[in-house]
C-alpha positions in Angstrom: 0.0 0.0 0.0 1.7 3.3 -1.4 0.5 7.3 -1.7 1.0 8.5 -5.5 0.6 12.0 -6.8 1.5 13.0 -10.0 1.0 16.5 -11.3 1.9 17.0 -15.1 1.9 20.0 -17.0 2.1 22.9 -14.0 3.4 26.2 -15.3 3.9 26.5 -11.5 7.5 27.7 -10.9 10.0 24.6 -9.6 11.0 25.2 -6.6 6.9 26.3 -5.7 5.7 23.1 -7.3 7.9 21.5 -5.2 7.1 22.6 -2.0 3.5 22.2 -2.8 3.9 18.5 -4.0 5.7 17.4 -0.7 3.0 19.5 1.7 0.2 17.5 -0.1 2.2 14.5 -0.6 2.3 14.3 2.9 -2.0 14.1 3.5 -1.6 11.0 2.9 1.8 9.5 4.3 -0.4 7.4 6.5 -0.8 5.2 2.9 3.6 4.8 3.3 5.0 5.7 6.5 8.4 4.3 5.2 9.7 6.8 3.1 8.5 9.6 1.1 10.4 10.2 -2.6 10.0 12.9 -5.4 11.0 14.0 -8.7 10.5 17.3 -10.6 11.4 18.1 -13.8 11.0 21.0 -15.7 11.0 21.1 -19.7 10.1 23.1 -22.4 6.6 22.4 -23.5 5.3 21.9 -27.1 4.7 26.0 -27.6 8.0 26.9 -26.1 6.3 27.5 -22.5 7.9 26.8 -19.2 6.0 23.4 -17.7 7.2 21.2 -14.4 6.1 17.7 -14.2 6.2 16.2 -10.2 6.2 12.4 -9.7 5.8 11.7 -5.5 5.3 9.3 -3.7 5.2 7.6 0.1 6.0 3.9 0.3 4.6 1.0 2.6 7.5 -1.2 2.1 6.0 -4.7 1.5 8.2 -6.4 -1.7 12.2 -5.7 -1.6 12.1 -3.3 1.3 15.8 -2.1 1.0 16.0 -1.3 -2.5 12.2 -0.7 -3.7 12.0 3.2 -2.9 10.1 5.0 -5.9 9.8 6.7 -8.1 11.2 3.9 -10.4 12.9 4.6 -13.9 14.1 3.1 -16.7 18.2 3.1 -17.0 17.9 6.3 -19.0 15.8 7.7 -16.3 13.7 9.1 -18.9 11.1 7.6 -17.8 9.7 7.8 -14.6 6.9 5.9 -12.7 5.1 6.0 -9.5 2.7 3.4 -8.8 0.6 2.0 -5.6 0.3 -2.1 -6.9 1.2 -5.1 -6.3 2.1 -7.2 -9.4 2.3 -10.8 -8.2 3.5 -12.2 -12.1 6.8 -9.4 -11.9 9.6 -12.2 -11.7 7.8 -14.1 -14.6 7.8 -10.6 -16.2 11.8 -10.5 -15.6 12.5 -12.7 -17.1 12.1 -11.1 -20.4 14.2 -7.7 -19.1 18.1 -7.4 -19.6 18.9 -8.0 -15.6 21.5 -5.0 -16.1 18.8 -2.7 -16.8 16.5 -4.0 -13.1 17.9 -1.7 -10.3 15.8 -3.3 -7.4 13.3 -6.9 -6.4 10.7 -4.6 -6.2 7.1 -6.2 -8.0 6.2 -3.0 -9.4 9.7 -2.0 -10.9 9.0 -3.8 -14.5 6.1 -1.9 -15.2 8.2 0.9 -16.4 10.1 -1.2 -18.3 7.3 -3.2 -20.2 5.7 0.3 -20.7 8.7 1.7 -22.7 9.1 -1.2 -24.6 5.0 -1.9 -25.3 3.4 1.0 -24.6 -0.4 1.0 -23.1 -0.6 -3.0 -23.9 1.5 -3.1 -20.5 -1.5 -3.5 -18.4 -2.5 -6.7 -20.4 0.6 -7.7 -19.1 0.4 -7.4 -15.5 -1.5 -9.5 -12.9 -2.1 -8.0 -10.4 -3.6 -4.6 -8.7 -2.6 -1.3 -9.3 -2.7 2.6 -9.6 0.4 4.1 -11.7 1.5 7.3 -13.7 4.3 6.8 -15.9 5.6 10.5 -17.1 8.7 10.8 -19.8 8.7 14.9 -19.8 11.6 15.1 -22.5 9.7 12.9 -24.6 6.0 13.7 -24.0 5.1 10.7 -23.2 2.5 10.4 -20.6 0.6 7.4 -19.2 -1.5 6.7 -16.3 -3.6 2.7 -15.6 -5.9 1.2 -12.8 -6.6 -2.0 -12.4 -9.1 -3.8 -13.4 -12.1 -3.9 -10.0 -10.5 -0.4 -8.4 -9.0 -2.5 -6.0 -6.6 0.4 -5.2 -7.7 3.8 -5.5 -6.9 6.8 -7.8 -8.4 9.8 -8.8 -7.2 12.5 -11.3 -8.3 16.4 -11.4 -7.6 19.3 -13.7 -5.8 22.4 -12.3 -6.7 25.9 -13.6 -3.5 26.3 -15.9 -4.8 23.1 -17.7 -1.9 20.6 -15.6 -3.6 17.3 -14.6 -3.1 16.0 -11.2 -3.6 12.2 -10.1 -3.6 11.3 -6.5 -4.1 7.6 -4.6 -6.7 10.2 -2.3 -8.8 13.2 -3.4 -8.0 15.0 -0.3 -5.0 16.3 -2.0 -6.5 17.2 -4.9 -9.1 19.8 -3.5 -7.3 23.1 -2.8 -6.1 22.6 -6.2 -7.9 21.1 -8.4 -11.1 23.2 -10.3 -13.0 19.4 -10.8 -11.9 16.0 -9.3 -13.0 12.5 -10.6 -12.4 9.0 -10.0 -10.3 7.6 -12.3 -12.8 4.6 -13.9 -11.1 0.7 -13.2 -10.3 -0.8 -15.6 -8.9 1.9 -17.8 -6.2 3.5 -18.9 -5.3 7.5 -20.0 -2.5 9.1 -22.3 -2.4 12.8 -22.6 -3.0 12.2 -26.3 -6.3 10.3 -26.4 -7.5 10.8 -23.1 -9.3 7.7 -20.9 -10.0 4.1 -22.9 -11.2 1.2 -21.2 -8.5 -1.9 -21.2 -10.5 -4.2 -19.5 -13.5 -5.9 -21.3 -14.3 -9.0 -19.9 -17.3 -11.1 -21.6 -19.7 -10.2 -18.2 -19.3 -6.4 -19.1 -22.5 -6.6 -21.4 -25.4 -7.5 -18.3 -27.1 -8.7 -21.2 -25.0 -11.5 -21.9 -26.5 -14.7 -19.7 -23.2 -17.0 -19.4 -24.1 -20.9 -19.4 -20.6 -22.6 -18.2 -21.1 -25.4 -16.1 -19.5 -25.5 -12.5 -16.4 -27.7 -12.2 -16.0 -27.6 -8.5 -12.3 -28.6 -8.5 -11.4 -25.8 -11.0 -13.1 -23.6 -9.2 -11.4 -24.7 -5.7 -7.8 -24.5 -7.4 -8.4 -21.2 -9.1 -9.0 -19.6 -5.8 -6.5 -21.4 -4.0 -4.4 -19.5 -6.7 -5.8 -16.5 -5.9 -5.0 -16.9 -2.2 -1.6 -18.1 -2.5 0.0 -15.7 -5.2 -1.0 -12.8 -2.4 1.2 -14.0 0.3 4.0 -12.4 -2.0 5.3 -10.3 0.6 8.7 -9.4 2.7 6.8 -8.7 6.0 5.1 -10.0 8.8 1.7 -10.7 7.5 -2.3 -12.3 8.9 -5.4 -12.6 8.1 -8.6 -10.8 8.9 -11.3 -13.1 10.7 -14.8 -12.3 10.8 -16.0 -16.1 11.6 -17.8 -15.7 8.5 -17.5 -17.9 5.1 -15.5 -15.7 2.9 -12.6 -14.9 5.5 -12.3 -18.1 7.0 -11.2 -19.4 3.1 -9.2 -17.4 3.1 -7.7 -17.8 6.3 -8.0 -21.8 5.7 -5.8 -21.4 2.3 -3.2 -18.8 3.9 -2.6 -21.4 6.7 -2.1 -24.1 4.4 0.5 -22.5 2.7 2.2 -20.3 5.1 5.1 -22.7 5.7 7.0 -21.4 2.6 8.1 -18.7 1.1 6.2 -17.8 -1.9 8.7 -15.2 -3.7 11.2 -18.1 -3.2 8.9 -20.4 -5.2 8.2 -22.5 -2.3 11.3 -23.8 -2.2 12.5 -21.7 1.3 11.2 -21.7 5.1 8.7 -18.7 5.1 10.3 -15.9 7.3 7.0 -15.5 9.5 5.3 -18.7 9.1 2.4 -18.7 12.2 -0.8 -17.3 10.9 -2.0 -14.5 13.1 -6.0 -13.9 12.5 -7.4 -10.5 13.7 -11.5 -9.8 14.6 -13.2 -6.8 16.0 -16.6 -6.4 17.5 -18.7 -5.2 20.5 -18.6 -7.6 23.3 -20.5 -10.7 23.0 -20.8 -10.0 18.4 -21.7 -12.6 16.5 -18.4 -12.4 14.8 -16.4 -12.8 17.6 -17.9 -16.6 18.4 -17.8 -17.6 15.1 -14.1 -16.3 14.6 -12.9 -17.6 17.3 -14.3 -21.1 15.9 -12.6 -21.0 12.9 -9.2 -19.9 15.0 -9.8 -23.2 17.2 -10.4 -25.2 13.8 -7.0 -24.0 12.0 -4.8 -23.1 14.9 -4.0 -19.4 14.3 -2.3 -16.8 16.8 -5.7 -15.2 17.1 -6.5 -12.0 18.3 -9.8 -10.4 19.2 -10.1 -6.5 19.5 -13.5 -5.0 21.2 -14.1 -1.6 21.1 -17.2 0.1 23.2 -20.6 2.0 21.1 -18.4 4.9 22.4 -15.6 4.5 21.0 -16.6 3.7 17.3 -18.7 7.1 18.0 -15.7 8.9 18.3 -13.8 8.0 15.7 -17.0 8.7 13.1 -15.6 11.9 11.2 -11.9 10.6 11.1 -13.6 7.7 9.0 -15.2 10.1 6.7 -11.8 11.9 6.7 -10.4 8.6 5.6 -12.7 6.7 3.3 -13.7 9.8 2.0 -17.3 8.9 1.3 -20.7 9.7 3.2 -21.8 6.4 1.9 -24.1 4.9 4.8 -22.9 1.1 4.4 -19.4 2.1 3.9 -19.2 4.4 6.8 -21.1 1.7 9.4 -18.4 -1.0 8.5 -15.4 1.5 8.1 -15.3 2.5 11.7 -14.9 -1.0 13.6 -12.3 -2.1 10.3 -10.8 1.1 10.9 -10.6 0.5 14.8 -9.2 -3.0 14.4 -6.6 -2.1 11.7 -5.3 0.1 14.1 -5.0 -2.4 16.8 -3.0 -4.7 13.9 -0.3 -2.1 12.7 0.2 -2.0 16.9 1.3 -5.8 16.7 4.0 -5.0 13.3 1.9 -6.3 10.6 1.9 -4.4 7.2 -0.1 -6.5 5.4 -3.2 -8.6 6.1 -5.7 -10.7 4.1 -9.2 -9.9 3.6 -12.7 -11.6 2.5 -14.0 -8.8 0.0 -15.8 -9.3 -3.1 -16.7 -12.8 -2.4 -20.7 -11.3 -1.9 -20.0 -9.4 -5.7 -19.2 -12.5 -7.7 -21.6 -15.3 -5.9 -24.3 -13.1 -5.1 -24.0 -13.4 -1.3 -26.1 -10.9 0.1 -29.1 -11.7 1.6 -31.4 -9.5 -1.0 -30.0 -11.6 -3.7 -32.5 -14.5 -2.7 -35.8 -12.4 -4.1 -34.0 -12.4 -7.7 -36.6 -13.1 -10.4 -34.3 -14.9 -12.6 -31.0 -15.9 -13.8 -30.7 -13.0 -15.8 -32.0 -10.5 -13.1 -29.4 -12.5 -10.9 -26.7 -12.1 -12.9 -26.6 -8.6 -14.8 -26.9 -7.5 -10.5 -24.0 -9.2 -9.9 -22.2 -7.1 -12.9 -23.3 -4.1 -12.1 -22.4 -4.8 -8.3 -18.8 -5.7 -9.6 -18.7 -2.1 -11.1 -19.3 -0.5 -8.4 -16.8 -2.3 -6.5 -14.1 0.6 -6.7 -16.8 2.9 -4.8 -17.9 0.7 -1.9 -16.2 -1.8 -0.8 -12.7 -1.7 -2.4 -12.9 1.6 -0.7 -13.3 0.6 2.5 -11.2 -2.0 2.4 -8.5 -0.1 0.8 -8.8 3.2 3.0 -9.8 2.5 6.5 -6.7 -0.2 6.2 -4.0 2.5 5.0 -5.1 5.1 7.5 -2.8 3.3 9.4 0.0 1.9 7.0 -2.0 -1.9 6.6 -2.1 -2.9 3.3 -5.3 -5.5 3.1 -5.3 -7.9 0.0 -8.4 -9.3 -1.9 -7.9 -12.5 -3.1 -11.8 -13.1 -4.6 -11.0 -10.2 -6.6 -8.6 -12.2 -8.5 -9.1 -10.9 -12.4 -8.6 -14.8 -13.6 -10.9 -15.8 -10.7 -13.7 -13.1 -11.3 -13.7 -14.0 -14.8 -13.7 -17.6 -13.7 -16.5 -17.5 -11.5 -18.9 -14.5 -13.8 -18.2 -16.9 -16.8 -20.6 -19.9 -14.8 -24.2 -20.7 -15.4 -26.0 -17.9 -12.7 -28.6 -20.4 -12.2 -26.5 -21.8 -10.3 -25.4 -18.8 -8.2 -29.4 -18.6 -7.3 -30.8 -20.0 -3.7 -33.8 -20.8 -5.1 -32.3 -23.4 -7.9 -30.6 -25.3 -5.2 -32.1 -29.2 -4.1 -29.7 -29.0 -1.3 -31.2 -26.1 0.3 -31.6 -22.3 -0.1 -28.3 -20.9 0.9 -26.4 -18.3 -0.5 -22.7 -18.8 -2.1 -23.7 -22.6 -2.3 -20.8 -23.3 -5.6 -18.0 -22.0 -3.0 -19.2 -23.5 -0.2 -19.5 -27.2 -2.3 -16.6 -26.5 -3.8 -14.9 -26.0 -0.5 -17.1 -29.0 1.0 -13.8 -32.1 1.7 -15.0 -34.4 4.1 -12.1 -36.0 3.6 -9.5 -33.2 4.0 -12.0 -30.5 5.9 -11.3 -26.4 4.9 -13.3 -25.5 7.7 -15.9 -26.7 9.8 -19.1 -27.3 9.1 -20.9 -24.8 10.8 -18.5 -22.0 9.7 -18.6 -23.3 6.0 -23.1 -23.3 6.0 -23.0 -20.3 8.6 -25.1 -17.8 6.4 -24.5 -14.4 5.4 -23.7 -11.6 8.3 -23.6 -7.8 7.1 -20.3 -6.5 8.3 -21.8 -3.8 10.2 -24.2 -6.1 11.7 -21.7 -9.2 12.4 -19.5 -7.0 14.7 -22.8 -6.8 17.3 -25.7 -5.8 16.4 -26.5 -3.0 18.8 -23.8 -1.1 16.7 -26.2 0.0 13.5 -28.9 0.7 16.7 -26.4 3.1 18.5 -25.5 4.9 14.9 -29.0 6.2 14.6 -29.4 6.9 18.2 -26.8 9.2 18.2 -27.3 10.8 14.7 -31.2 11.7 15.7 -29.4 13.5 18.6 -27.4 15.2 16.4 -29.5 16.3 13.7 -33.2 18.4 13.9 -36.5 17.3 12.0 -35.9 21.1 10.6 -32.5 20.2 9.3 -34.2 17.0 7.6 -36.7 19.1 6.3 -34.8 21.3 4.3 -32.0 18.2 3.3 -32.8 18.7 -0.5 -32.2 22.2 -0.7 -28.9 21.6 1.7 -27.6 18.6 -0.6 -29.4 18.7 -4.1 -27.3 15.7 -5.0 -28.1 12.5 -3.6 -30.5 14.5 -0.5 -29.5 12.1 2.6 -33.1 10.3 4.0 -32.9 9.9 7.4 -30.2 11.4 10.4 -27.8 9.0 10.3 -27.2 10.1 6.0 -27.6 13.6 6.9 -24.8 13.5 9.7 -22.4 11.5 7.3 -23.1 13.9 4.7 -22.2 16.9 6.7 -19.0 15.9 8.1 -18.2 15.2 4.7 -19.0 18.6 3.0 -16.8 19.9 6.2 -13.8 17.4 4.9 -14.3 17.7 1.8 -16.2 21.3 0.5 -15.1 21.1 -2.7 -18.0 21.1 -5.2 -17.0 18.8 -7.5 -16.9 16.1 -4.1 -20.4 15.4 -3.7 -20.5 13.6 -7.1 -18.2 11.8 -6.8 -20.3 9.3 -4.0 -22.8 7.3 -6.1 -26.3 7.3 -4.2 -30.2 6.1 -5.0 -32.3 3.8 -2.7 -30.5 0.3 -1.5 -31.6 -2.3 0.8 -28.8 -4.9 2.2 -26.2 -3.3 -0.2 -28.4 -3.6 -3.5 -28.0 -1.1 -6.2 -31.3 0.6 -7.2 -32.1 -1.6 -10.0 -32.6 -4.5 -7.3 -34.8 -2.7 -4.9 -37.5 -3.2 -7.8 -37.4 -7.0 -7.0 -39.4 -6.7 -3.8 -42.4 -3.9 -3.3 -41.8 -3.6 0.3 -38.1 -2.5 -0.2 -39.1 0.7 -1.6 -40.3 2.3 1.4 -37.1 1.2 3.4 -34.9 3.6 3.8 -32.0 1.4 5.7 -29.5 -0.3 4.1 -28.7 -3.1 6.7 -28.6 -6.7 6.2 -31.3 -6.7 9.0 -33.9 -4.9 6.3 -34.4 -8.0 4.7 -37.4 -9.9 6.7 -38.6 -13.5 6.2 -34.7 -15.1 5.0 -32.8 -17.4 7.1 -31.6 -21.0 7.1 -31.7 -23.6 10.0 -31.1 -26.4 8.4 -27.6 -25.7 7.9 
């Protein structure tokens, strides 16, 4: 986990540039507390004007941690690249670059290298996740990627003297910046032709039913794969535990293979090879129990963090600060992952490994069972996928690197998305399952050994828990205790006029919204949060499934009424 900024084109003088690059630079130094490095360069622009280009950046040190300081070049140090990724294919990649020319080990060193040499195919190239701008001033060459889901986050804004500015956070964009975006996943941007989507998997058009039938062996291996190429690391690493099915894979997976060293090939002793597992919740949370099962069951160091109704009150506009949204969801699960990660980077752990995405690709949530058919089912599960980058890549991404904890998301694997999105969604639904109604039922079969157990039983059928509601449910209760306390029925009635876009419904939105606006007051922000009615995490489109969902304005798990297994 890394902090980028690139700002290309400034007619800002050098040494002012400068300065201003390493006092924003440094907003977000929590992203890489291990060193902070910077390049200017100033050149004569294409009408003989006086432009600066600034590549900065602040480095977690995870991969190579003597040697992998950025920015990176190329040997002519023409080109110059700083990028927040992780690219878990860079010694295969090596292999095809002169070793004279590599300066460091570091995974995201041959990016600049495969981009001089290929150009914008480079991102084809690379598996992995990232967020890079590659700038070659003297040339005019000027290049700038995400990956694929938004995994990591970027955004790019447009100064007033026409420069353009990219930043892993918008908070250093807006005291400069005249509009900010997100920079789309998936795509790419040259100074030249502007932004052009890279990524096109078949499950881009929602239109397009896939009918692949489920090998449950493939689809075991290929996220086995996905787990194992992310222990590519040089420090101290664990897993996060929520008891529930999607960590406790991969928490299963990591401890299977923690005994050796993956950049070694698995041919060395790992350097840290006991699995710590990390959970947070109120006292007495469902997650808690169910965590502490699955610790039992594979024998982790396991730690459990609490933290009071209190507490998680108090730290509610530093999570806004940080996750930079006024999303309800995100901010209601932000605060106890933000509280716990914390707690981690306290025991000397830069990197964990986290459950995300799994409820994207399978259709986990609990609103997914009131589907009306395949296709329903599946173009919700696409444009879910989409939105990943906004919710909870975000959260995961963000409330982690507030403090220097880099969290990795193995079920957002590109070959294992495209795996899994390729496969019959009939078979994805509850209601098309003899064996019982139960969400995520291919991963669970698939992870279903008898013989050689992943996890047990009651961990591997436990059904779904919201986040927010898994860490104890009198959390979500307390939120909107406090927030009628803190905002007036005459502030509510005048939200539309207050916040045209997206007008929050109830307290809790309104109070998220406004420490927001006070974070975050430029005008270009507010757009930047996608809104429209939810239920259970659903995107709008979905609330049309079920007529009582319409007048719901919560978005908790707990909203939907009438769904739960006991047979499992």
């Amino acid at each position: 986990m890394c902090g980028i900024l690139a700002i290309l084109f400034s007619s800002t003088e050098f040494d002012s540039l400068r300065k201003l690059a390493l006092q924003l630079s440094k907003k977000h130094r929590h992203r890489g507390p291990d060193w902070s490095g910077i390049d200017v360069r100033p050149y004569i622009g294409p009408k003989g004007e006086k432009l600066v280009d600034v590549l900065a950046h602040e480095r977690l040190a995870i991969v190579d941690l003597l040697q992998g300081s950025q920015p990176l070049y190329d040997p002519s140090k023409e080109y110059i690249l700083t990028v927040n990724g992780e690219i878990y294919n860079h010694s295969l990649i090596r292999q095809s670059i002169d070793p004279a020319d590599l300066a460091t080990q570091s995974d995201c060193e041959p990016i600049v290298h495969l981009y001089k040499k290929h150009g914008p195919s480079v991102v084809n190239q690379l598996d992995g996740v990232f967020a890079f701008v590659v700038a070659a001033p003297g040339k005019g060459d000027y290049f700038a990627a995400r990956d694929p889901i938004g995994v990591f986050p970027l955004y790019y804004g447009r100064g007033s003297d026409g420069s353009w500015w990219f930043a892993s956070e918008m908070k250093l964009l807006i005291t400069s910046c005249v509009e900010i975006r997100e920079f789309p996943p998936g795509h790419y941007w040259t100074h030249k032709e502007g932004f052009h989507r890279w990524y096109n998997p078949p499950w881009w058009d929602e239109s397009l039913i896939p009918t692949n039938k489920i090998d449950f062996t493939v689809l075991r291996d290929a996220f086995e794969k996905a787990v194992i190429k992310r222990l590519m690391c040089d420090v101290p690493y664990g897993v996060l535990l929520s008891g529930g099915l999607d960590s406790s894979l991969v928490a299963s997976i990591v401890c299977r293979h923690a005994a050796k060293r993956i950049e070694g090939d698995v041919k060395t002793d790992a350097w840290f090879p006991r699995v710590h597992s990390f959970t947070v919740g109120l006292a007495d949370s469902p997650d808690l129990k169910a965590a502490r099962e699955v610790a039992n069951f594979l024998k982790t160091v396991h730690h459990e963090f609490t933290y009071t109704i209190q507490e998680g009150l108090d730290a509610i506009s530093d999570v806004i600060y940080h996750i930079e949204t006024y999303d309800v969801t995100t901010i209601r699960a932000s605060i106890p992952m933000f509280l716990m990660a914390r707690k981690i980077k306290a025991f000397g752990f830069k990197m964990v490994l986290s459950g995300e995405g799994s409820d994207e690709i399978f259709g986990g949530y609990l609103y997914f069972h009131k589907a009306p058919s395949a296709g329903d089912f599946h173009a919700e599960l696409c444009r879910k996928i989409k939105l990943l980058s906004r919710y909870d890549c975000l959260r995961a991404n963000l409330a982690t690197s507030a403090w220097g904890l880099e969290a990795r998301v193995p079920f957002l694997d590109k070959d294992f998305i495209n795996l899994v999105m390729s496969l019959d969604p009939s078979m994805k639904m509850v209601t098309d399952r003899p064996e019982g109604k139960l969400e995520k039922w291919i991963i669970r079969k698939a992870f279903d050994t008898p013989d050689n157990p992943y996890l047990p039983n009651s961990i591997l059928w436990r059904q779904k828990e919201q986040f927010s509601d898994g860490v104890g449910y009198k959390w979500i209760d307390s939120l909107k205790s406090y927030s009628d306390s803190q905002i007036t029925d005459a502030q509510m009635d005048c939200a539309s006029s207050t916040f045209p876009h997206n007008p929050p419904l109830t307290k809790e939105a309104y109070l998220y919204r406004s420490i927001f606006k006070h974070h975050f007051p430029h005008r270009d922000t507010d757009g930047l949060i996608p809104g429209g009615p939810s239920i259970a995490c659903s995107t709008p489109a979905a609330i049309e499934w079920e007529k009582a969902w319409a007048n719901s304005a919560d978005p908790s798990g707990r909203a939907i009424s009438g769904i739960h297994m006991d047979s499992y």
